[in-house]
N, C-alpha and C positions, 0 to 999 in steps of 0.2 A: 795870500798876497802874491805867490810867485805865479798861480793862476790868472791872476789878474793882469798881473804885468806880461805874463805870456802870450795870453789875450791882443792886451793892445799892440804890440812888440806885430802880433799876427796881422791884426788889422791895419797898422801902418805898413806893413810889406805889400799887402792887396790891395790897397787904394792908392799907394804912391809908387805901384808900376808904372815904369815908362812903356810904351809901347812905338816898338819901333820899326814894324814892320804888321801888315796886315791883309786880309783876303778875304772878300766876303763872302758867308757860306749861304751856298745857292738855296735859294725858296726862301729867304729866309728876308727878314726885315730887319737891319743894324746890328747882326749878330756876326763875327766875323774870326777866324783863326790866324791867332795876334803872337809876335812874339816879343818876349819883353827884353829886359837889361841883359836876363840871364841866359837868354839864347833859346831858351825851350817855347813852346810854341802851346798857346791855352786859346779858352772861347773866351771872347770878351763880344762885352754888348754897347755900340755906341749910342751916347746920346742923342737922339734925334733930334733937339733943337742945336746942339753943340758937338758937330763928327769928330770933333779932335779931343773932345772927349771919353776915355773907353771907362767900361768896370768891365772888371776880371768877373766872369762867370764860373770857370773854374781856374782853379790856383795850384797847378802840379809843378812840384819844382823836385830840387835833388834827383836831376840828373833825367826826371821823367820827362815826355812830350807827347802832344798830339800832330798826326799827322794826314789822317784821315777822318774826317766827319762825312756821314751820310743823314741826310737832310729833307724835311718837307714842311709844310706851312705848321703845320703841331708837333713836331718832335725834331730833335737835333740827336744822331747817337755817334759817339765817336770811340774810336779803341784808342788807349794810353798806353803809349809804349816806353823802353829803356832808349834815350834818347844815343847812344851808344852802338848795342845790341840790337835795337828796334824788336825785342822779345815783350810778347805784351804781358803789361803787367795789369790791365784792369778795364773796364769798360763805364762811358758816363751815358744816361740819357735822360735828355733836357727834354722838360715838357714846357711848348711856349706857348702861354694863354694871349688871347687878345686882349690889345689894348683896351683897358675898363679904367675911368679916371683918373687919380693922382697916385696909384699907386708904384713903387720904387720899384719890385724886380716882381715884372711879367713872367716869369719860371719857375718851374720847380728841378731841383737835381736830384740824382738819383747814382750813386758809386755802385760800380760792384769789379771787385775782385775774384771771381767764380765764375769760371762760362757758363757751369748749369744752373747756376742762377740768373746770370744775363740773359739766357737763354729762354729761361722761364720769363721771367718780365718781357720779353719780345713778344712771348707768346699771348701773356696778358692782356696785353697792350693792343693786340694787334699790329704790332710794326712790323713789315716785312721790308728788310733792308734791298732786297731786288726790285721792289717799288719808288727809291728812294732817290733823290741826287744827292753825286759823290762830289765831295769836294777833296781835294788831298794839296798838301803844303809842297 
């Protein structure tokens, strides 16, 4: 039960962000580095029929932020720092499919807390961040 209610307790914090400042991350289509009530600075994706409407893509709060995304038409990666310290604490990278009918989120996420493993998924991937546009807050 406390799961449950942790849960939604979760999901009403991430859908009823305000968003009160924002920046759109280059290459990129409605995807944009938003910061909400709490000051910290996340990806959110705007509605394409309704811009004033966002959703949180990612959801780093307690004190974490983003401040650099580097960006191209299929991938979003950005380093998450101490919003304080700016000492990173972890790395996200967003795969952005294209638009294909009614479906709700064109992405996939991908966290990692280990450079050698970030590192490794870069490699996977093929992203090379020196190819990329930067965007920074």
């Amino acid at each position: 039960m406390k799961r449950i209610i942790l849960c939604l307790v979760m999901l009403l914090l991430t859908v009823s962000c305000d968003i009160t400042r924002s920046k759109q991350i280059k290459e990129t289509q409605n995807f944009y580095l938003a910061t909400t009530t709490a000051d910290n600075v996340n990806i959110a994706h705007a509605d394409p029929a309704n811009q004033d409407y966002y959703i949180l893509v990612t959801s780093y709060g307690a004190g974490w932020t983003i401040h650099t995304a580097y960006s191209n038409s299929q991938f979003i990666v950005a380093i998450i720092t101490d919003q304080k310290t700016e000492i990173v604490q972890g790395y996200v990278i967003i795969e952005i499919f294209p638009a294909c009918g009614n479906t709700d989120e064109s992405w996939s996420i991908e966290d990692y807390y280990n450079k050698n493993a970030f590192e490794e998924a870069l490699r996977r991937k093929k992203i090379m961040l020196s190819d990329m546009s930067i965007t920074k807050w």
